[in-house]
N, C-alpha and C positions, 0 to 999 in steps of 0.2 A: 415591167419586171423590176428596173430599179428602184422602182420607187419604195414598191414592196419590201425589197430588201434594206432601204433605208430604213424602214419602219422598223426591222431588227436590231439596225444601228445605233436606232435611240430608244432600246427597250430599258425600262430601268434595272433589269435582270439581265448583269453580264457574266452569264456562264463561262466557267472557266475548267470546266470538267468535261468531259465529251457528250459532246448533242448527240443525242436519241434522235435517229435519222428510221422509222417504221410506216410514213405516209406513202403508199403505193406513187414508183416514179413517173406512173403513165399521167399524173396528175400536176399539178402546179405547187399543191402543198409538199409532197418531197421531194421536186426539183427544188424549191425554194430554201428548204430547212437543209438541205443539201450543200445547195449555191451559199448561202450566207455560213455556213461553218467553214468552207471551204478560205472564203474570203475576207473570213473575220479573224482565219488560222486555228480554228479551235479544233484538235481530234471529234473524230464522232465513232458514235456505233451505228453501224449496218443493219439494222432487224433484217429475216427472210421476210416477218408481218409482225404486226400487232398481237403482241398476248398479256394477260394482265402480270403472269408470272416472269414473264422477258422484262417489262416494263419496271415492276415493283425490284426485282433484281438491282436492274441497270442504277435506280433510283437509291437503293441502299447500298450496295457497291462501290459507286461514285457520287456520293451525297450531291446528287442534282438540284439543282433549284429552280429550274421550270422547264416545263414539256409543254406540248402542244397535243392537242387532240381531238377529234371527232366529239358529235353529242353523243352516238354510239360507245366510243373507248370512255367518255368517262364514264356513263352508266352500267360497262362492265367490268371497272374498277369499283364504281359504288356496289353493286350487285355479288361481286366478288366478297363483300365485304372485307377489303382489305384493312387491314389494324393501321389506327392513326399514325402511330409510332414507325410504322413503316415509308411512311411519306413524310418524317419529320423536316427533312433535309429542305422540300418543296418551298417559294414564298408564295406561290397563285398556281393554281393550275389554269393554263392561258387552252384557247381554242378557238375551233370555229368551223367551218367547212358548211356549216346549217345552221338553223335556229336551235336553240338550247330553250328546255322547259323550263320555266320559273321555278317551278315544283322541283325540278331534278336539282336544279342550281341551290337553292334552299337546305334541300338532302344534302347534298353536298357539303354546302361550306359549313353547316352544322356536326355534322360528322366529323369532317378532317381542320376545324377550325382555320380553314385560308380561303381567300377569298377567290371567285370561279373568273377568269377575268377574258372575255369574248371578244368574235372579230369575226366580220363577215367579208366574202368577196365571192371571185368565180376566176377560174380558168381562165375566161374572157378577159377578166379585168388587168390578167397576171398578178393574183392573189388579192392580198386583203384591201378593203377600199373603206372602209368604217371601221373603228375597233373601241373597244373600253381601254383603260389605261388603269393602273393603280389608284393614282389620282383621282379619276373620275369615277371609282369604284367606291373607293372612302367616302366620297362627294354626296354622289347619285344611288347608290344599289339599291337603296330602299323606296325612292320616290321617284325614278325611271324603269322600274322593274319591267322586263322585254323589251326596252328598247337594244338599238343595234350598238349604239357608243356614238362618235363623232367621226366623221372623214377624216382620213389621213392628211396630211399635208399634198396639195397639190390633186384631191380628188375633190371635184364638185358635187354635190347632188340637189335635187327638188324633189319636191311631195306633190306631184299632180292627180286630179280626180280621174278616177278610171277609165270613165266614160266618156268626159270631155277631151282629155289630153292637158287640161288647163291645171296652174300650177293651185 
């Protein structure tokens, strides 16, 4: 769990307006967005859940500058067709929880002109254990397209063949 929340520590998006706390808490992802507002001192907002209209709100209200979200919530902010102008405030919209479509991601940053900036983990891991970064968004987007990003600090991984177990 710490590590994870280090991983907030050194986002290069330090929100200074209150986090958008809407990840169901039986989970890891709004314990975590929870825990790290908590302990980084920043207000937050409470969602009851996720809605494009709570969300877009919050975002124009309090000119946020990043959220976190499902592949789900951001496909029904694209879907919504929300106006760019209303996420002006945004610099990435950050996520993760699953894989993200290339296609969605594409729609996306084309639409809202910022870039879609991903992370994966699990419950198990106590959140994210690979992620994109800004950096590596500028870098990589176009010639890594689907990969997951780089390990966190302090996370290892291998590519082993399915069948074998061999790396």
């Amino acid at each position: 769990m710490f590590r994870s929340l280090e991983g907030s520590f050194q986002s290069p998006v330090k929100e200074t307006n209150p986090v958008p706390v809407f990840w169901p808490m039986g989970g890891i992802g709004g314990n975590l967005t929870l825990s790290a507002a908590v302990i980084e001192g920043h207000p937050f907002i409470l969602f009851e859940k996720f809605t494009v209209e709570g969300i877009v709100d919050a975002i124009k209200r309090h000119a946020l500058t990043s959220i976190a979200l499902t592949p789900t919530m951001l496909r029904m902010i694209y879907d919504a067709n929300v106006p760019a102008e209303d996420l002006s405030s945004l610099i990435a919209f950050f996520g993760g929880s699953g894989p993200l479509d290339p296609a969605m991601q594409d729609k996306v940053e084309e639409r809202y002109g910022k870039p879609v900036i991903w992370a994966l983990g699990a419950t198990e891991f106590c959140g994210t254990a690979i992620a994109w970064t800004l950096d590596l968004h500028r870098e990589f987007s176009r010639t890594k397209r689907g990969s997951a990003g780089r390990p966190l600090s302090g996370c290892h991984v291998r590519i082993t063949d399915p069948d074998s177990g061999e790396p």
